[in-house]
Structures are given as C-alpha cells and as structure tokens.
PDB file with SEQRES, HELIX, SHEET and CRYST1 records, atoms N, CA, C and O in Angstrom:
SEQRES   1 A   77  UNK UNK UNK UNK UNK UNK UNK UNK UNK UNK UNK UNK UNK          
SEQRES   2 A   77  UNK UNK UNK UNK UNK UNK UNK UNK UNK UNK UNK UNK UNK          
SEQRES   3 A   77  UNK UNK UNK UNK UNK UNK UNK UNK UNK UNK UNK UNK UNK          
SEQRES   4 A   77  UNK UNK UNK UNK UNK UNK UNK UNK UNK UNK UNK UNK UNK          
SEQRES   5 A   77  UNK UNK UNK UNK UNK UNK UNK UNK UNK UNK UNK UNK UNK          
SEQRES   6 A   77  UNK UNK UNK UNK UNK UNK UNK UNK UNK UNK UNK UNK              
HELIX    1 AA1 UNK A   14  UNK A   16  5                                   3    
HELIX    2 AA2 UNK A   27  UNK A   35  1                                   9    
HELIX    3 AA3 UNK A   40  UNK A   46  1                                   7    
HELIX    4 AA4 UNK A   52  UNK A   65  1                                  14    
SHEET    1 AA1 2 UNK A  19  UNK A  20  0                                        
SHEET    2 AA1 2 UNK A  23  UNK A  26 -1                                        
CRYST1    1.000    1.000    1.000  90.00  90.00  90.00 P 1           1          
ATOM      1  N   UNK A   1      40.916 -38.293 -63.351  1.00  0.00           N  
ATOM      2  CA  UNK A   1      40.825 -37.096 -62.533  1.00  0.00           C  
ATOM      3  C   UNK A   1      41.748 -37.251 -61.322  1.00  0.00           C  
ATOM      4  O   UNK A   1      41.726 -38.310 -60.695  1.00  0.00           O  
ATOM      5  N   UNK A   2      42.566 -36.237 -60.956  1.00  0.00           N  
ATOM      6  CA  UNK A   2      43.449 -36.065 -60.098  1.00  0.00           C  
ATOM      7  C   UNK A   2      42.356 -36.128 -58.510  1.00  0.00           C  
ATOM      8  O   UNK A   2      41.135 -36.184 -58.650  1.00  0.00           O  
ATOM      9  N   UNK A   3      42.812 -36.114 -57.488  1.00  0.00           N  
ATOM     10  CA  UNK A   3      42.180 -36.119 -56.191  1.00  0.00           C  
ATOM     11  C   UNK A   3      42.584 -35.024 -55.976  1.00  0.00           C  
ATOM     12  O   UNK A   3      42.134 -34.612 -54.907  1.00  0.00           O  
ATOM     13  N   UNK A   4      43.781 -33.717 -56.896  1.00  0.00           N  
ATOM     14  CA  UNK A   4      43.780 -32.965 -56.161  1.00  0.00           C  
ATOM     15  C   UNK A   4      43.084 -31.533 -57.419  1.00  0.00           C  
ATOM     16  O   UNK A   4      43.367 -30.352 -57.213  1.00  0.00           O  
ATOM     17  N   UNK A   5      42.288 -31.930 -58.506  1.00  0.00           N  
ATOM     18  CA  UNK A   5      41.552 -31.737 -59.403  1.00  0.00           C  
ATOM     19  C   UNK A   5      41.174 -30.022 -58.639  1.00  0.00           C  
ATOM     20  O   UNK A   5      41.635 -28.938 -58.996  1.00  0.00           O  
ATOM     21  N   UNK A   6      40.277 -30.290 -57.609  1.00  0.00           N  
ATOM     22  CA  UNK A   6      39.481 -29.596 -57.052  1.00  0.00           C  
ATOM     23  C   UNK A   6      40.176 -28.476 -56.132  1.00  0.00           C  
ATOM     24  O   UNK A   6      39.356 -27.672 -55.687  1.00  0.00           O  
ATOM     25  N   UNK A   7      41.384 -28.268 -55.785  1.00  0.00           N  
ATOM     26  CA  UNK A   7      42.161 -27.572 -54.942  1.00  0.00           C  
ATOM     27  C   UNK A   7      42.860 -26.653 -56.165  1.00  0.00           C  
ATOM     28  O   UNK A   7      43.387 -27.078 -57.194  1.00  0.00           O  
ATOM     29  N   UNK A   8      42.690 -25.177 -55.703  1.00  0.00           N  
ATOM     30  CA  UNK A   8      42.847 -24.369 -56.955  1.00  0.00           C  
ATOM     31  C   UNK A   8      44.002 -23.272 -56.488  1.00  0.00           C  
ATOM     32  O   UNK A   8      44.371 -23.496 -55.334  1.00  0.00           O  
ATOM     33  N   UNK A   9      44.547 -22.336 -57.004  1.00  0.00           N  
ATOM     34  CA  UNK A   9      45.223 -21.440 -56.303  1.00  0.00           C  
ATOM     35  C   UNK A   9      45.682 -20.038 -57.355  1.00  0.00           C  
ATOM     36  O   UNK A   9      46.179 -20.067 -58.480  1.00  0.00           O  
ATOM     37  N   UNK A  10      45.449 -19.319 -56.835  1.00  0.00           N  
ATOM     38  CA  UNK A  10      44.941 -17.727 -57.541  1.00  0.00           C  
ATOM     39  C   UNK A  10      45.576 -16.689 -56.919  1.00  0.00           C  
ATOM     40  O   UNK A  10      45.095 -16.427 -55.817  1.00  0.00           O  
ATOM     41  N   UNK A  11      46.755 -15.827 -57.357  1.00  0.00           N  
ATOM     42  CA  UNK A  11      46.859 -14.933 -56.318  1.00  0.00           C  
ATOM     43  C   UNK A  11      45.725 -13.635 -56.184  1.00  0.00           C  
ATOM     44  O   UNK A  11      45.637 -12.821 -55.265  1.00  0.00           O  
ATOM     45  N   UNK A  12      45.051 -13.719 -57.193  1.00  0.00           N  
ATOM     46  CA  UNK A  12      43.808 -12.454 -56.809  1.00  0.00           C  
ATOM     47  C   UNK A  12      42.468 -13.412 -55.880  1.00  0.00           C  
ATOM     48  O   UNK A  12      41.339 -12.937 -55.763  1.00  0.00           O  
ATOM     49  N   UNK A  13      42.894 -14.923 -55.232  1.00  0.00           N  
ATOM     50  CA  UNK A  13      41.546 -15.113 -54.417  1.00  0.00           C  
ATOM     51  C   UNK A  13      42.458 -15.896 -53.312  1.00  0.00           C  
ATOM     52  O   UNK A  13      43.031 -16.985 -53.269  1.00  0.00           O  
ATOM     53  N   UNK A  14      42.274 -14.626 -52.321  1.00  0.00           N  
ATOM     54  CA  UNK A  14      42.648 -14.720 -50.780  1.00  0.00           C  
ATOM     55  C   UNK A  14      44.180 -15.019 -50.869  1.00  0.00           C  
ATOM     56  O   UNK A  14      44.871 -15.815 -50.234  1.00  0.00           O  
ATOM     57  N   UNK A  15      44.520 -14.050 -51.945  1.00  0.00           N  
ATOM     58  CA  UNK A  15      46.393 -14.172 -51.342  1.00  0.00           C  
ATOM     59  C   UNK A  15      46.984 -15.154 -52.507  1.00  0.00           C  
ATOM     60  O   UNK A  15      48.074 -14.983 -53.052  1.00  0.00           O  
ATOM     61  N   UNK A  16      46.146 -16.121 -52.767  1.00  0.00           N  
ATOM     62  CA  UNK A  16      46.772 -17.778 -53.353  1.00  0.00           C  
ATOM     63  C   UNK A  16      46.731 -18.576 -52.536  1.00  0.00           C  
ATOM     64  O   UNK A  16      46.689 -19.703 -53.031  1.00  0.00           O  
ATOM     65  N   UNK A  17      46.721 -18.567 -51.535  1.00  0.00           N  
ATOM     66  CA  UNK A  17      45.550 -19.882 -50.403  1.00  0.00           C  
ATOM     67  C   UNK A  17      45.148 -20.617 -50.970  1.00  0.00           C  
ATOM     68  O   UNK A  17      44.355 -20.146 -51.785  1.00  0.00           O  
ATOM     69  N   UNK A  18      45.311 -22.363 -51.062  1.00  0.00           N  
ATOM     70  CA  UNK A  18      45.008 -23.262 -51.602  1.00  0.00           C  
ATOM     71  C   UNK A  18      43.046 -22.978 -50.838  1.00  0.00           C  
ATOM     72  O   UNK A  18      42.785 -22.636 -49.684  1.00  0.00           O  
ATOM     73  N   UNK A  19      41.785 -23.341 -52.241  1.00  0.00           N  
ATOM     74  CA  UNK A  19      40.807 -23.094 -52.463  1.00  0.00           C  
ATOM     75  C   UNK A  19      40.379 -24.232 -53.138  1.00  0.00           C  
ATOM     76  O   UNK A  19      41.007 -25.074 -53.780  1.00  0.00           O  
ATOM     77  N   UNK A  20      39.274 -24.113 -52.896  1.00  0.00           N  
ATOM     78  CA  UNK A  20      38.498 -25.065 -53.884  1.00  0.00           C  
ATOM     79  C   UNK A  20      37.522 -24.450 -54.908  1.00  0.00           C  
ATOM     80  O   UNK A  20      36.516 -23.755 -54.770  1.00  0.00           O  
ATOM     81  N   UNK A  21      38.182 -24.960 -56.010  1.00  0.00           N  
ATOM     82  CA  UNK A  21      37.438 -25.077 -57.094  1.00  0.00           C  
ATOM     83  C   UNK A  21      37.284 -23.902 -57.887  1.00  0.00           C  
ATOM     84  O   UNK A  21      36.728 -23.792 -58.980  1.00  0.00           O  
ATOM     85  N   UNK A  22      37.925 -22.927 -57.098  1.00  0.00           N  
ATOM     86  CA  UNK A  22      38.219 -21.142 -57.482  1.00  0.00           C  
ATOM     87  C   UNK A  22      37.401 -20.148 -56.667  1.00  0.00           C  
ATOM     88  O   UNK A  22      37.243 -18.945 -56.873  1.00  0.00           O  
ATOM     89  N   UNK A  23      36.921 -20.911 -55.704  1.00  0.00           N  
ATOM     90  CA  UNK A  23      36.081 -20.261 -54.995  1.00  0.00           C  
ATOM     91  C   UNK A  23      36.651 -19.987 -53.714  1.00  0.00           C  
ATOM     92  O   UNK A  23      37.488 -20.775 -53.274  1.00  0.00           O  
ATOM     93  N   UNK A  24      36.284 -18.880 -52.989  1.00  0.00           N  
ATOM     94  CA  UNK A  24      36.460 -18.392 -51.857  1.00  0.00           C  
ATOM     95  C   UNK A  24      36.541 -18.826 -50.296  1.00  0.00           C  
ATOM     96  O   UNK A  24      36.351 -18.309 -49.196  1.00  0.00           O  
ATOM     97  N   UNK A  25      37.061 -20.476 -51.014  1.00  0.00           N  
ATOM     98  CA  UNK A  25      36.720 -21.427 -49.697  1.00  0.00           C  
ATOM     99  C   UNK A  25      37.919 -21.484 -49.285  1.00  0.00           C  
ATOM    100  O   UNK A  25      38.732 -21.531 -50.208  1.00  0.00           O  
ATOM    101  N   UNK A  26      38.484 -21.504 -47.946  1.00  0.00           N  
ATOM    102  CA  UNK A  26      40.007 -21.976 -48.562  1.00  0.00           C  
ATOM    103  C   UNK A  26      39.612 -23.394 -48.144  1.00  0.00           C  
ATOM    104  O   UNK A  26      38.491 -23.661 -47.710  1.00  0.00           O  
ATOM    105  N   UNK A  27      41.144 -24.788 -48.386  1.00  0.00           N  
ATOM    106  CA  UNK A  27      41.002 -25.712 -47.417  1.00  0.00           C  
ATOM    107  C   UNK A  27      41.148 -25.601 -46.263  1.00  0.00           C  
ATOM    108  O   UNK A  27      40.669 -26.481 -45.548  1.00  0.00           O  
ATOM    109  N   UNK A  28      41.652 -24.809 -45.836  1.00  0.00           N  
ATOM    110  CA  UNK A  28      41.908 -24.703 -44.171  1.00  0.00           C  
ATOM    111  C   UNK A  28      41.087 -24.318 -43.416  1.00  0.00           C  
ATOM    112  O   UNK A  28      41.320 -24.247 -42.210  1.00  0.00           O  
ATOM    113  N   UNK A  29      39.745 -23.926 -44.037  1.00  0.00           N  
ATOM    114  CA  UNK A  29      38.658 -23.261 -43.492  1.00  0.00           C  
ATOM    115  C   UNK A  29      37.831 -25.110 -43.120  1.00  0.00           C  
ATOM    116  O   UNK A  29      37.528 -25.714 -42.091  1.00  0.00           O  
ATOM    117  N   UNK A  30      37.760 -25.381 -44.469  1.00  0.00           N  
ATOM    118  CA  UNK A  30      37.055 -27.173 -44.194  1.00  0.00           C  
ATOM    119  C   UNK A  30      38.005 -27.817 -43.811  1.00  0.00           C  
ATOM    120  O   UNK A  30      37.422 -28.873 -44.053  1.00  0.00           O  
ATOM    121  N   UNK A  31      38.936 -28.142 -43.433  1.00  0.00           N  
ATOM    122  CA  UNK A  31      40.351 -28.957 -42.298  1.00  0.00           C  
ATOM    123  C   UNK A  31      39.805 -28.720 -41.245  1.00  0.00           C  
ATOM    124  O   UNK A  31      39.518 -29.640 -40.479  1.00  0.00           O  
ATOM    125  N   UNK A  32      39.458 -27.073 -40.881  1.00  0.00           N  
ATOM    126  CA  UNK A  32      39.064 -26.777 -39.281  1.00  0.00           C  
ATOM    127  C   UNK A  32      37.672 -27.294 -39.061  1.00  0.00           C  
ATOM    128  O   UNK A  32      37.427 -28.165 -38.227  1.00  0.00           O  
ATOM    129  N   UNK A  33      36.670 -26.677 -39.913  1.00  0.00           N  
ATOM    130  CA  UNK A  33      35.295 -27.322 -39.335  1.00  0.00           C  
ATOM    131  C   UNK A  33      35.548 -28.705 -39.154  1.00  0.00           C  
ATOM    132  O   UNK A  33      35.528 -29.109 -37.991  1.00  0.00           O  
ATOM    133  N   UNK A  34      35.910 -29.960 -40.560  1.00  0.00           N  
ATOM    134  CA  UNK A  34      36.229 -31.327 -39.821  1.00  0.00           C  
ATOM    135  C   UNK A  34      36.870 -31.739 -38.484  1.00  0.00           C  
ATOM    136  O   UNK A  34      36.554 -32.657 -37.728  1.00  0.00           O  
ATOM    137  N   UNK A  35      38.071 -30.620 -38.363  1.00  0.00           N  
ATOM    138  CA  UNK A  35      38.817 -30.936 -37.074  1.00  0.00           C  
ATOM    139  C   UNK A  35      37.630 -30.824 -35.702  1.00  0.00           C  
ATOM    140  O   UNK A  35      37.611 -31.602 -34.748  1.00  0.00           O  
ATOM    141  N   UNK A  36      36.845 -29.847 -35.878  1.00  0.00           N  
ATOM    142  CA  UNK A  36      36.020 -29.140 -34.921  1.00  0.00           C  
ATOM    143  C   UNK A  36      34.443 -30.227 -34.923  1.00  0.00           C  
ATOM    144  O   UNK A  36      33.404 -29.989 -34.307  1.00  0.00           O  
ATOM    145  N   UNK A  37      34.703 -31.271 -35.712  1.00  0.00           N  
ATOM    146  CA  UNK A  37      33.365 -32.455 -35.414  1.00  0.00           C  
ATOM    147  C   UNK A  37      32.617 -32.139 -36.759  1.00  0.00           C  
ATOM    148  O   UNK A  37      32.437 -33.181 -37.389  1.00  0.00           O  
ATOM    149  N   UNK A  38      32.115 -31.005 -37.409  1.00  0.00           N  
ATOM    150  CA  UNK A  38      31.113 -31.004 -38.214  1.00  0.00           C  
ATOM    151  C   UNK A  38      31.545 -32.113 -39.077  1.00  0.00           C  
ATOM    152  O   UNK A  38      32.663 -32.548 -39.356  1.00  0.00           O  
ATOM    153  N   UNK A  39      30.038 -32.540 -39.516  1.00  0.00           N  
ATOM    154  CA  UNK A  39      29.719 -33.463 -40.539  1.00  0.00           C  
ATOM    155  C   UNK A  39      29.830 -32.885 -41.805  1.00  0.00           C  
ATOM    156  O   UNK A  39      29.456 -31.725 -41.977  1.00  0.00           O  
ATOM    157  N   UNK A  40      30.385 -33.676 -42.878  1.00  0.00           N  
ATOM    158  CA  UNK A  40      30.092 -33.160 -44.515  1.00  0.00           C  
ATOM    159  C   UNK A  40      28.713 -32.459 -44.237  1.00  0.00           C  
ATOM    160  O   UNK A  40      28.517 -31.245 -44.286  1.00  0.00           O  
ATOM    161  N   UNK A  41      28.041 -33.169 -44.017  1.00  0.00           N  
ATOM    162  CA  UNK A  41      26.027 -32.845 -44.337  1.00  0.00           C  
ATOM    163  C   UNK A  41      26.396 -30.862 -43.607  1.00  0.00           C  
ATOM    164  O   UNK A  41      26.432 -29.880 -44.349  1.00  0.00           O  
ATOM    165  N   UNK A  42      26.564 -30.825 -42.387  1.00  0.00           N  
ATOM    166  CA  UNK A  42      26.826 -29.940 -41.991  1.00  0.00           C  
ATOM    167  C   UNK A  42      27.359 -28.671 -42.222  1.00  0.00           C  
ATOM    168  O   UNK A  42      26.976 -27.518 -42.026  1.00  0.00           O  
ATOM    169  N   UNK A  43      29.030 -29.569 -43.019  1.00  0.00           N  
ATOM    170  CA  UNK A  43      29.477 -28.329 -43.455  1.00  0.00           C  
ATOM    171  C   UNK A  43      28.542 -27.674 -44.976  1.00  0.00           C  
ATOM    172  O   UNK A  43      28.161 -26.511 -45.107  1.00  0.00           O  
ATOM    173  N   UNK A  44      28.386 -28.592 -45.789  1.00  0.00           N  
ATOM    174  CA  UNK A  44      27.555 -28.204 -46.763  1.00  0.00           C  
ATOM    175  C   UNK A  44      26.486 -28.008 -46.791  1.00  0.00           C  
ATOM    176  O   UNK A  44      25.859 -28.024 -47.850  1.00  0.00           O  
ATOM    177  N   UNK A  45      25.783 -27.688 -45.301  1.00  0.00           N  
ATOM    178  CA  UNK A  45      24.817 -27.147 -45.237  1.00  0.00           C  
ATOM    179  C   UNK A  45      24.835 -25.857 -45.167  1.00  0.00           C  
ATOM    180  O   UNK A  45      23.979 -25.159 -45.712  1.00  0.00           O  
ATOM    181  N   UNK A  46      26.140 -25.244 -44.261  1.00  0.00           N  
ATOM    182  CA  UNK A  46      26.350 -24.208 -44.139  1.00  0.00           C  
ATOM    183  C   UNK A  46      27.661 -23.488 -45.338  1.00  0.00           C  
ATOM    184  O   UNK A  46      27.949 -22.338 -45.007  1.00  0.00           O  
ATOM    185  N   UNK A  47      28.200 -23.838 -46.218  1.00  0.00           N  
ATOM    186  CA  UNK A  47      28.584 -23.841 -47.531  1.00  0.00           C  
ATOM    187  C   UNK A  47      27.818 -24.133 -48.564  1.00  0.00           C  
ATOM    188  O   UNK A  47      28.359 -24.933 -49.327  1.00  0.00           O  
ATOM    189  N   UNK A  48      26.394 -23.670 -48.988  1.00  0.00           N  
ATOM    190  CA  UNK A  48      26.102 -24.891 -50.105  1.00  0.00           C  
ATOM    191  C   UNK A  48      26.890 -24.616 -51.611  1.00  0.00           C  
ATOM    192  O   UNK A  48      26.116 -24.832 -52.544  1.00  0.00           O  
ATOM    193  N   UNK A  49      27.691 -24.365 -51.865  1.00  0.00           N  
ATOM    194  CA  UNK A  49      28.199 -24.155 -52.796  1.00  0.00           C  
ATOM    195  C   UNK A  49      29.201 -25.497 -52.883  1.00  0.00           C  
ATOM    196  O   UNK A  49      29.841 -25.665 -53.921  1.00  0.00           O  
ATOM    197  N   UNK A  50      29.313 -26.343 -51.900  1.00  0.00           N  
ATOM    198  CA  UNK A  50      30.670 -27.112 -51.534  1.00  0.00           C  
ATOM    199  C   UNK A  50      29.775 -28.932 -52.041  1.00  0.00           C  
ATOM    200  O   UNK A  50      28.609 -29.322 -51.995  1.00  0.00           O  
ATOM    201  N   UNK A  51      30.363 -29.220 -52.237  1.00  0.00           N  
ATOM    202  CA  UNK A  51      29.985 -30.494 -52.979  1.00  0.00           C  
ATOM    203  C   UNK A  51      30.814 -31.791 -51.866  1.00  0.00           C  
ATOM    204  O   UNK A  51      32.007 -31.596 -51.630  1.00  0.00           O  
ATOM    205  N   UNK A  52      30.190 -32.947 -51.292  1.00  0.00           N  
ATOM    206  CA  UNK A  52      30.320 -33.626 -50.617  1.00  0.00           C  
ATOM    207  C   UNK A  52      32.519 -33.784 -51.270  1.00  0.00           C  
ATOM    208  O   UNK A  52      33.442 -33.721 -50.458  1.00  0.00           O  
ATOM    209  N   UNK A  53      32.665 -33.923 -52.389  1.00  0.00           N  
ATOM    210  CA  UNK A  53      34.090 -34.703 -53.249  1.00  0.00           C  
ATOM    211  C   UNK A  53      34.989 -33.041 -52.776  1.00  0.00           C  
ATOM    212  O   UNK A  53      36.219 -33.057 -52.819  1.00  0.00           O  
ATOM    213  N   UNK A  54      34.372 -31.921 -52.419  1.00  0.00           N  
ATOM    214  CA  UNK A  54      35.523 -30.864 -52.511  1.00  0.00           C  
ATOM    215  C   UNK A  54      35.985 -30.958 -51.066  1.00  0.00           C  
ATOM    216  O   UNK A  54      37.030 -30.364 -50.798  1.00  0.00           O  
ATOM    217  N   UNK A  55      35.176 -31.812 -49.810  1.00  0.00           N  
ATOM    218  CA  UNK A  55      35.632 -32.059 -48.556  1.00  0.00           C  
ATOM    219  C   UNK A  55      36.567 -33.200 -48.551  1.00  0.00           C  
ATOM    220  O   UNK A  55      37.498 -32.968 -47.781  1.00  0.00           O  
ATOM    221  N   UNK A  56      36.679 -34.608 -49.263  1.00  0.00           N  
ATOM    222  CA  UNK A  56      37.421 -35.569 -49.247  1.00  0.00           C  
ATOM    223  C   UNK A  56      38.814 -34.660 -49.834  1.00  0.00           C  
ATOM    224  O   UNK A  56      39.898 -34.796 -49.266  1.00  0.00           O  
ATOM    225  N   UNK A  57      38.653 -33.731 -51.023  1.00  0.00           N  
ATOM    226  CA  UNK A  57      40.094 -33.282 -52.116  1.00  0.00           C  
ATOM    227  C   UNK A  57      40.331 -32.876 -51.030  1.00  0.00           C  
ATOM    228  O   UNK A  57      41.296 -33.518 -50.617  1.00  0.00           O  
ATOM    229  N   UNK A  58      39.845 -31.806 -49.936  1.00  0.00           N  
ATOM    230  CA  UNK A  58      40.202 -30.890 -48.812  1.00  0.00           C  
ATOM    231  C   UNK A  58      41.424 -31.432 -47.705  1.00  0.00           C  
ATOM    232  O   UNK A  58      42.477 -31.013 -47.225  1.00  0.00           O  
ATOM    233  N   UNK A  59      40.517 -32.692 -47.640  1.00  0.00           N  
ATOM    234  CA  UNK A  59      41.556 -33.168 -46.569  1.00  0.00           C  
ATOM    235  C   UNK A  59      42.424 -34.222 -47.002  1.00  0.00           C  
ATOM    236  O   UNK A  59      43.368 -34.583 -46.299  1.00  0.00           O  
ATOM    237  N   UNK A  60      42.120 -34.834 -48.322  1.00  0.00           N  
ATOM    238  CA  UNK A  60      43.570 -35.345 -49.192  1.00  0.00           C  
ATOM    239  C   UNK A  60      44.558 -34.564 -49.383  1.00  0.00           C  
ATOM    240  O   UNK A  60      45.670 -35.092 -49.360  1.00  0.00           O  
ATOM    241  N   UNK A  61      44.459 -32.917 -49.654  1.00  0.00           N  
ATOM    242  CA  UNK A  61      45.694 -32.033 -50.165  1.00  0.00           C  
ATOM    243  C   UNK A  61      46.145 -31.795 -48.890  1.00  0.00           C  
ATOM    244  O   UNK A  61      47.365 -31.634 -48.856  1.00  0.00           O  
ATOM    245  N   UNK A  62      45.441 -31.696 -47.547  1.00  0.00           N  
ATOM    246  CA  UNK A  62      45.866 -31.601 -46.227  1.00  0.00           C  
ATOM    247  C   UNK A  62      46.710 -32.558 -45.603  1.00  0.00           C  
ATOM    248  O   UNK A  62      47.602 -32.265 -44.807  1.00  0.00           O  
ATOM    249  N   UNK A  63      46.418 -33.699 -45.973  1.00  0.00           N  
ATOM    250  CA  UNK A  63      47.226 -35.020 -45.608  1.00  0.00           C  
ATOM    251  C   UNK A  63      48.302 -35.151 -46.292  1.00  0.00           C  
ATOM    252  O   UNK A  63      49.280 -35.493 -45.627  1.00  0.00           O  
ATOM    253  N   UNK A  64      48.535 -34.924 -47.906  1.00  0.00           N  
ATOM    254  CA  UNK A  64      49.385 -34.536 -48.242  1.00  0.00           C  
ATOM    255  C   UNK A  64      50.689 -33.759 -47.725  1.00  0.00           C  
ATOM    256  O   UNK A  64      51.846 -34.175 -47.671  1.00  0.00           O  
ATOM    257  N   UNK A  65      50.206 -32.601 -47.385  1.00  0.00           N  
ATOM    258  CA  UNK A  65      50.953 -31.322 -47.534  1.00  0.00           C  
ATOM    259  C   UNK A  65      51.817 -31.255 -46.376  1.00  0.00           C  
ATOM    260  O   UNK A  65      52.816 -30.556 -46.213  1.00  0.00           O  
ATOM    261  N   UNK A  66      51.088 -32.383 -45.329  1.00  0.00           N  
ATOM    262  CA  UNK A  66      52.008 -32.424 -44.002  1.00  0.00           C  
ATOM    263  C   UNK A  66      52.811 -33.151 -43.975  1.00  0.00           C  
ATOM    264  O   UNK A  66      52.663 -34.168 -44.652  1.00  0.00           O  
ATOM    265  N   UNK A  67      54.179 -32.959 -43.096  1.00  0.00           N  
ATOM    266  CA  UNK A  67      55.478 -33.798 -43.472  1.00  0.00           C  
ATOM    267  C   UNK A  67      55.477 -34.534 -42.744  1.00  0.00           C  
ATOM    268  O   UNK A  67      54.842 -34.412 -41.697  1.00  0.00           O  
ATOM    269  N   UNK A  68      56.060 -35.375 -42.986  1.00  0.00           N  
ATOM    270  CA  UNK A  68      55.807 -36.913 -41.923  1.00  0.00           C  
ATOM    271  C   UNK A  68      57.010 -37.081 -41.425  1.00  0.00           C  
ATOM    272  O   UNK A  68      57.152 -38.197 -40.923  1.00  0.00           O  
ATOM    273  N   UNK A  69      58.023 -36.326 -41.367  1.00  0.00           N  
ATOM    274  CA  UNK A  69      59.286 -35.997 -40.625  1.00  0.00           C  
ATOM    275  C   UNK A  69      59.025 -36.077 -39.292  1.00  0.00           C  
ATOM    276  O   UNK A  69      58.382 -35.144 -38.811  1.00  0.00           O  
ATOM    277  N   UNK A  70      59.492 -37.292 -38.315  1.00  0.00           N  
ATOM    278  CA  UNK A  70      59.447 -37.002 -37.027  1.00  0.00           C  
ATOM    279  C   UNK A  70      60.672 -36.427 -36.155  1.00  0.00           C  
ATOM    280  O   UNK A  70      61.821 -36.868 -36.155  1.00  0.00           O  
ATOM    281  N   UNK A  71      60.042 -35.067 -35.222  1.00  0.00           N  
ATOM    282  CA  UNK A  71      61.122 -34.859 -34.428  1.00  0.00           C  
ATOM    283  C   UNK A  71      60.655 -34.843 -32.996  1.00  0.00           C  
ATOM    284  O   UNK A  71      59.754 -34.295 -32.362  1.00  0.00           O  
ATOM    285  N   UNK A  72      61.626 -35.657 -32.759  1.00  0.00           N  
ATOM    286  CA  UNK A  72      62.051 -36.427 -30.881  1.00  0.00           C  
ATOM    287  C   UNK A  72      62.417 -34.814 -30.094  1.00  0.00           C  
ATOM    288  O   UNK A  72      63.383 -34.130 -30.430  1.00  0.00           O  
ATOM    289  N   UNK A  73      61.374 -34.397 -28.950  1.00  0.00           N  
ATOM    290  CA  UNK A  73      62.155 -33.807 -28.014  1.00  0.00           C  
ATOM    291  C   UNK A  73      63.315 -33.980 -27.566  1.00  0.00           C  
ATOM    292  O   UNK A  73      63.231 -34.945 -26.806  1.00  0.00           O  
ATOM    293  N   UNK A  74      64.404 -33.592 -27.591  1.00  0.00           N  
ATOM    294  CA  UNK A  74      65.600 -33.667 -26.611  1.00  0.00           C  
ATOM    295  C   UNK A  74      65.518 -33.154 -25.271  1.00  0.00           C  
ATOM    296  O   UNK A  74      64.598 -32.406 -24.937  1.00  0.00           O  
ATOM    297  N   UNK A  75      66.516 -33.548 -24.410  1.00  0.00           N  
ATOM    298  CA  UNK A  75      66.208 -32.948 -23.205  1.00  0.00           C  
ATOM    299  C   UNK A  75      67.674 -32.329 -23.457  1.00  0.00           C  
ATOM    300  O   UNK A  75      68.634 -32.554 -24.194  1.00  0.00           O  
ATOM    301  N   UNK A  76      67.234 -31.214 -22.196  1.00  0.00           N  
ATOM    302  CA  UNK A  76      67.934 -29.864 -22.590  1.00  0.00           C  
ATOM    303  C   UNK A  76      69.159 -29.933 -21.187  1.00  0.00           C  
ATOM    304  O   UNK A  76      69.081 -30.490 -20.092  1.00  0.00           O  
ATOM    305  N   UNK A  77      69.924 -29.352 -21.629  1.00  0.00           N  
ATOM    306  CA  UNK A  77      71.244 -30.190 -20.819  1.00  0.00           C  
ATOM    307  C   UNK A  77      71.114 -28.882 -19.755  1.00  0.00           C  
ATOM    308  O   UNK A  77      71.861 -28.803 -18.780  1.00  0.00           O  
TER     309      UNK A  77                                                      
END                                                                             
C-alpha cells in the first residue's frame, strides 16, 4: 500500500482538491487543524468519518508536495 493510497482527487469533489479517500475532506482542511494544535483524537472526533492513517497520508502528501528549494532574501540595491 502506497502512503499516498488514501489521498484521492475528483474534479466533481471540491474542484479536484487533493481529498481523502473520496470524501469531502480536503488535506488542507487536516494540515490546518494539525497546524492549529488539534490532536488526531480531536480532529476525528470532530470528523468521524476520518480514520487515525487518513491524518498521517494527510500530512505525508503535504510534506511531499512542498519544495524544498531554498530562496535567500537579497537585499535590494
């Protein structure tokens, strides 16, 4: 099973917004609650449709997806 198994994408659910599992979640919705402190227990308390493994795929396809390209401020002449 892929880690990114669970991350789905549909253009008839929310545009094609990477989702989980085909459902109406996007990841960026669970990126923010984690960013914002909630606990798994938490968020899937208030999701119960969300399964402890669709928060780890969430923020694996998130870690992914960001580029690790660093760019240096310049100073401006």
């Amino acid at each position: 099973m892929s880690r990114f198994d669970r991350i789905t994408f549909n253009p008839n659910i929310l545009g094609g917004k990477a989702c989980i599992r085909g459902m109406r979640i996007p990841v960026s919705l669970i990126v923010g609650l984690v960013a914002n402190d909630m606990s798994a227990d938490e968020i899937i308390a208030e999701y119960p449709d969300l399964e402890s493994e669709d928060i780890r795929a969430a923020l694996h396809y998130a870690a992914w997806t960001t580029d690790e390209t660093i760019y240096q401020p310049q100073p401006v002449a």
